[in-house]
C-alpha positions as CSV (number, residue, x, y, z in Angstrom):
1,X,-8.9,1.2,-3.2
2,X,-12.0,-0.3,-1.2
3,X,-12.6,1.1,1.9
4,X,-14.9,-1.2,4.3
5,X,-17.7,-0.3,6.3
6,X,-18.2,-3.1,9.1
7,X,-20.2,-2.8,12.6
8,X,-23.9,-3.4,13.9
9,X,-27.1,-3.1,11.9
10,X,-28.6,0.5,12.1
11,X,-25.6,2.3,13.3
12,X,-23.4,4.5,12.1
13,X,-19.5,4.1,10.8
14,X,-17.1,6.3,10.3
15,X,-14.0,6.2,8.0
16,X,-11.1,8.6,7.1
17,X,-10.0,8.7,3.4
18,X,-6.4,10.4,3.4
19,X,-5.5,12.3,0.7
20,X,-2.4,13.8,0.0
21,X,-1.1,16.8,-2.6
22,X,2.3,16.3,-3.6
23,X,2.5,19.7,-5.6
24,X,3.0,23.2,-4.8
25,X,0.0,24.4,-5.4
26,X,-3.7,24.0,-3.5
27,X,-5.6,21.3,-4.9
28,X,-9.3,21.8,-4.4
29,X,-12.0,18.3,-4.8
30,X,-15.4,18.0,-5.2
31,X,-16.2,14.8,-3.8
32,X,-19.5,13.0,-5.0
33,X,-21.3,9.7,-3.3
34,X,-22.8,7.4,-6.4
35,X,-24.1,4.2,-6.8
36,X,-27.1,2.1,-5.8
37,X,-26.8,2.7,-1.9
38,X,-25.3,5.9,-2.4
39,X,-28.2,7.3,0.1
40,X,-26.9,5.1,2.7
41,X,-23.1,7.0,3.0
42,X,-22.6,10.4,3.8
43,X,-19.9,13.7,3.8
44,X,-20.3,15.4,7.2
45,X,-18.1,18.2,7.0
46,X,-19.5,18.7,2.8
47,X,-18.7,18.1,-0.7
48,X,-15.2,20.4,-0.9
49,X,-11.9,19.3,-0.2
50,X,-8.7,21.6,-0.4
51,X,-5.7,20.6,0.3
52,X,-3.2,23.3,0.9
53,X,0.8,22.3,-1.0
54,X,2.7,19.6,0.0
55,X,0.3,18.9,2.7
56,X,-2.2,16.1,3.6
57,X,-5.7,16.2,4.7
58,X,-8.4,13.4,6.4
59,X,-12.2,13.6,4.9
60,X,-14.8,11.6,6.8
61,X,-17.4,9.3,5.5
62,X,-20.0,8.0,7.4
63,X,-22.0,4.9,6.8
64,X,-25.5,3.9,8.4
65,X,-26.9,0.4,7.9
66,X,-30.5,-0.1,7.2
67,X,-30.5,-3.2,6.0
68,X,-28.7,-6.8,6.6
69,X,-27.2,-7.1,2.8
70,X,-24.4,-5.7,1.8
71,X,-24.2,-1.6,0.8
72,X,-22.2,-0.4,-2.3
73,X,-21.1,3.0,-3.3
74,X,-18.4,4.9,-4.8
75,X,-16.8,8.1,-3.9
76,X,-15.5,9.9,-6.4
77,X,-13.1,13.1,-6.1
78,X,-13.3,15.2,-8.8
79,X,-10.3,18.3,-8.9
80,X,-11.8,21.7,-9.3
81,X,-9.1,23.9,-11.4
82,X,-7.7,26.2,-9.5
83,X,-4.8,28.1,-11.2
84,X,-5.0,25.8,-13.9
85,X,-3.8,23.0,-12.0
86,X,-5.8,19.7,-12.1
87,X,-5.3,16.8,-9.8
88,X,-6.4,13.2,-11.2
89,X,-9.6,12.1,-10.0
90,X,-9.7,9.8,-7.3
91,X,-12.2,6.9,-6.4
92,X,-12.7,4.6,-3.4
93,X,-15.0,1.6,-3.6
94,X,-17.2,1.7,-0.5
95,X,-18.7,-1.4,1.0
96,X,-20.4,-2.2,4.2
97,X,-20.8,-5.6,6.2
98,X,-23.1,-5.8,9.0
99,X,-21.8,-8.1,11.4
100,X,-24.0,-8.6,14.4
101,X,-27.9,-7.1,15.0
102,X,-28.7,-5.6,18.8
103,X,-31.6,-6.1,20.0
């Protein structure tokens, strides 16, 4: 899944990634930003996910442009075990587009 970052050089864009647990237990993520522009995206609310059974949760990622070409990263969700359940590992391809420059 690609998730696109698009809005104004040097400002700052905000996504929700949904993620849902079908099971009945808590699944627990560590989510991880990599790649070359990596830097450029962020977690506000941190690095852990849980996600309580058969229930879905919203994590935020924020992008801010610094430059005109196009930013790259991947998130990557990594399930903590927790009970010794696992959940797969999840990734979302992150790119940005900067449409327009204010003066």
């Amino acid at each position: 899944k690609t998730i696109e970052f698009t809005g104004a050089l040097h400002t700052t864009v905000v996504k929700q990634v949904r993620l849902k647990n079908p099971s009945i237990k808590t699944l627990v993520y560590n989510a991880t930003l990599v790649g070359r522009d990596a830097d450029d995206f962020s977690l506000p609310k941190g690095n852990t996910v849980t996600i309580a059974p058969k229930r879905q949760t919203s994590i935020n990622v924020e992008f801010t442009s610094r430059f005109l070409r196009p930013a790259e990263a991947v998130l990557l969700l990594i399930s903590k075990s927790v009970g010794g359940i696992d959940g797969a590992t999840l990734t979302f391809s992150l790119k940005s587009e900067v449409k327009h420059i204010e003066p």
